[in-house]
C-alpha positions, -999 to 999 in steps of 0.1 A, spaced: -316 157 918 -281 146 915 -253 164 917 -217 164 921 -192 186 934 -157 185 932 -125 212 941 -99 185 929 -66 202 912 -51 172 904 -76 162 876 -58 140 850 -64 134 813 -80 99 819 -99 118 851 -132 133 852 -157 135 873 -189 121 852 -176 91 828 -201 72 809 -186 46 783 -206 29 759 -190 -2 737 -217 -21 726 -238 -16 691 -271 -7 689 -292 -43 692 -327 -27 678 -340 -6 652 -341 31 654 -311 56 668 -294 41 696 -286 67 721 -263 64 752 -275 100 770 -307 118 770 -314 150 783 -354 158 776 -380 182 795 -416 190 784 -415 224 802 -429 251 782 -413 285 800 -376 302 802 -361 266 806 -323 256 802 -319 221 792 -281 220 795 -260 245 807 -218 244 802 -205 273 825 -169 280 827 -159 316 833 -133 313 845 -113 289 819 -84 302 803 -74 275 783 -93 241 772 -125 235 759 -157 238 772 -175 215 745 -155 193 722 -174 163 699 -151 142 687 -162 118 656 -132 106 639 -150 75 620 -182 99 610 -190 89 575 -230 92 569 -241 105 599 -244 145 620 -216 156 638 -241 186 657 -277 183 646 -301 210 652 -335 197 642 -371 220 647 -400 220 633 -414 253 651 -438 271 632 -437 299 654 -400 311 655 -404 348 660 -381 379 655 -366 372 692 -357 332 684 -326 315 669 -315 277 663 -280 288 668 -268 319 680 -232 333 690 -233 364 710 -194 376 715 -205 410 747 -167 419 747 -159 453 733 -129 444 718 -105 411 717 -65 407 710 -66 396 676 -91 369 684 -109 347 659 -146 345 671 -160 317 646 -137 296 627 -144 264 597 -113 247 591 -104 218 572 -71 202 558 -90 184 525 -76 186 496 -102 171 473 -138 182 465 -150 193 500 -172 218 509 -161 238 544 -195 258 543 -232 254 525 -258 276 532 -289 261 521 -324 278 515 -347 254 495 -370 280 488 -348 314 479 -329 309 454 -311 340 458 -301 333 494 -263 321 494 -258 350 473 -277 378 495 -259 365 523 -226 366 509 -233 404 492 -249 413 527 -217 403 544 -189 419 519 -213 449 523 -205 453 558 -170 453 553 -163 477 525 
């Protein structure tokens, strides 16, 4: 197991304690990627954990992919057949009572052409997008 341990309070923005830097292109077929986290574990396993509790300001996770143009910023991908009333692929859970005017989930964009901020797809309702979007002015009138 590796790990690393710092109490340095003099971190800079060039500074860090884990730095891996990738310049080359991919040389094969196939998705070239530079980190890999995998486990075949089948029980109440976390893969990755990002724990900051006591951050005030900053970001705990922050992708950055200025030159995207046909790829996935954040992919998600499952094939589970078994997904039961207990499971999410993505799931916020916000345990304060209260906040000061605080934003919890935000989609932003400065476009001013034919983008789309948000799509909710369900290739086999039809009526989905809309349910949703009834469900949701329903819980607010």
């Amino acid at each position: 197991a590796l790990k690393i341990t710092s109490s340095s309070t003099g971190m800079t923005d060039n500074g860090g304690l884990l730095h891996v830097s990738h310049s080359g292109n991919k040389t094969s077929g196939g998705a070239c990627e530079i980190c890999k986290f995998e486990t075949e574990s089948i029980d109440n396993t976390t893969l990755a954990r990002f724990k900051a509790e006591d951050l005030i300001s900053g970001q705990i996770v922050r992708i950055v992919g200025n030159k995207l143009t046909d790829g996935k910023g954040f992919i998600i991908d499952s094939s589970s057949t078994d997904l039961n009333a207990n499971g999410r692929l993505f799931f916020v859970n916000h345990t304060g009572t209260e906040t000061n005017t605080g934003i919890l989930n935000e989609f932003k964009t400065t476009a001013n052409d034919e983008t789309t901020l948000l799509a909710l797809t369900d290739i086999h309702h039809t009526d989905f997008s809309l349910t949703v979007w009834l469900n949701l002015l329903n819980q607010f009138w």
